[in-house]
N, C-alpha and C positions, 0 to 999 in steps of 0.2 A: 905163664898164661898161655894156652892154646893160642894156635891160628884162629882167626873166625871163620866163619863159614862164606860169610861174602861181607860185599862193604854196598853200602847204598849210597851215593854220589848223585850231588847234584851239582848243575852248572848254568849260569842265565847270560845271557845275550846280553852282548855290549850298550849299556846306558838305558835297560828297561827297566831293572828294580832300582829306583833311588832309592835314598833313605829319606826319609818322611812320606811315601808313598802310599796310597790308599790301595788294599784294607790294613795297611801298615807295614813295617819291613824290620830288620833285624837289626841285630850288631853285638859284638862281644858278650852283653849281661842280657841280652834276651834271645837267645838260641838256642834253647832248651825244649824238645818237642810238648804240646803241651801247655806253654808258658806265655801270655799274651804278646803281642805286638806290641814293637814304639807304637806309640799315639799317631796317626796323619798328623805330620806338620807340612804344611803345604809351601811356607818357605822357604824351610829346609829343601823338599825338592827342587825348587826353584834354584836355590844355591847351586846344590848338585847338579840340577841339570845344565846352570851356566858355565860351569867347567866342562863339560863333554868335548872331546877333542874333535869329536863327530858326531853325526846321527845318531841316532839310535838304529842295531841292526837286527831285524828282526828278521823271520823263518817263514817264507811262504811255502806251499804245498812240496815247490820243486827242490826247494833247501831242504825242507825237511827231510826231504825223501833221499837225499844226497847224503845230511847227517847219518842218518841210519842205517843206508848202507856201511857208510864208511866205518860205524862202530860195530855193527857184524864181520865187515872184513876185518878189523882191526884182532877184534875179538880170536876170531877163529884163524888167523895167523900165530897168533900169543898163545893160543890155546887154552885163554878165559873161558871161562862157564858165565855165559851170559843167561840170567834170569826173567830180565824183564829189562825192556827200554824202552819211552816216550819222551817221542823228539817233540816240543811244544815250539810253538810260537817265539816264545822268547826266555825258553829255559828247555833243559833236558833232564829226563832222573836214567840213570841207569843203575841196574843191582847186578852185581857178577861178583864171582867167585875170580881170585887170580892171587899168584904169589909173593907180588910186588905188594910196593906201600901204596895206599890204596891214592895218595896223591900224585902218584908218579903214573898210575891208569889215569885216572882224569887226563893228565898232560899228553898223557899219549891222544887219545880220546880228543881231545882240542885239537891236539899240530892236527890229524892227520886230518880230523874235521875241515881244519882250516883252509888246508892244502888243497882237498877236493874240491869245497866251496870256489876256491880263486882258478881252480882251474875247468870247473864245469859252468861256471858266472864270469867267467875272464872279471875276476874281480882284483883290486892293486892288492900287491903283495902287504902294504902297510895300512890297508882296513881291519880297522879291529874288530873280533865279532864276539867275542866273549869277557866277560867281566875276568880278573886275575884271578882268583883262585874260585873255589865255592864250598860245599859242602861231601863230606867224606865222615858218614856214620860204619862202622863197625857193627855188623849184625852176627850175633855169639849164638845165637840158638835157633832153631828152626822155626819156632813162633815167628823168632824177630822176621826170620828171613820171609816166609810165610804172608806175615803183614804189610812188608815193604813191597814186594811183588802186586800183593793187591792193591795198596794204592798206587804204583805207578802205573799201574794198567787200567784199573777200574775205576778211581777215584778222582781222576783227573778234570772233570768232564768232558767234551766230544772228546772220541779217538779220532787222534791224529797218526801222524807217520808209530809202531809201535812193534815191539817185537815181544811177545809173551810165550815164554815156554812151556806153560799149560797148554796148551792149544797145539803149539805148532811138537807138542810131543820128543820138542830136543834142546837142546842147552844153545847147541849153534852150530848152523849146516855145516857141513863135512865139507871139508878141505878139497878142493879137485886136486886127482893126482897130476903129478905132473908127466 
């Protein structure tokens, strides 16, 4: 089988999607793009949210903005073809091309997330800010990839913190030499 051509990754914030959560949420036999939601069970959430180790941690303007740097620089260190990226509230999608397994970009994409956040928020080193793993689709053809770009940027609604390479005319700013 070919390499794809990029992988579409998503990732949400520590303790904001539960499961039973309104307009419904996922799990194993319903992640299927397409394919409805669990039902809202409200407590089901309830459940889940009484196990939270902590807060729920959510992305203000100055986080966001902090995320998305970090996943440009990350990006353009690695030498990823970033496509599109929308740092949201309490989830992030990014589409990039890269040679890794596309779960081992996400993890990159977290640490360093993480790293910056506690160091630009002097925040504890054992706050958790994102859920353990998340979503990592494989885009094989230029439609897919096409389509995924579009909804990370356009379909979102408001734009938040976001980096779209249609626009900005490049995959991801140019390295400073050194």
């Amino acid at each position: 089988m070919a390499d794809p051509l990029a992988f579409f990754i998503t990732f949400t914030t520590y303790g904001t999607w539960l499961y039973g959560r309104a307009p419904g949420s996922v799990d194993r036999q319903h992640n299927i793009p397409g394919t409805p939601f669990l039902p809202v069970d409200f407590d089901m959430e309830m459940a889940q949210r009484s196990m939270l180790r902590q807060e729920p941690y959510l992305l203000d303007p100055a986080r966001r903005s902090v995320v998305l740097e970090t996943i440009l620089d990350v990006a353009r260190h690695r030498r990823w073809q970033l496509w599109a990226v929308h740092v949201r509230s309490n989830h992030v999608h990014i589409v990039v091309t890269a040679p890794e397994k596309p779960e081992k970009v996400m993890a990159d994409f977290k640490a360093w997330a993480s790293r910056r956040l506690r160091e630009a928020f002097r925040e504890s080193a054992d706050r958790d800010r994102w859920t353990q793993h998340g979503s990592t689709i494989y885009l094989n053809s230029q439609d897919a990839l096409d389509a995924k770009v579009a909804y990370t940027v356009d379909e979102q609604g408001d734009k938040m913190a976001y980096f779209d390479s249609r626009v900005n005319n490049q995959n991801v700013p140019d390295e400073p030499e050194a």
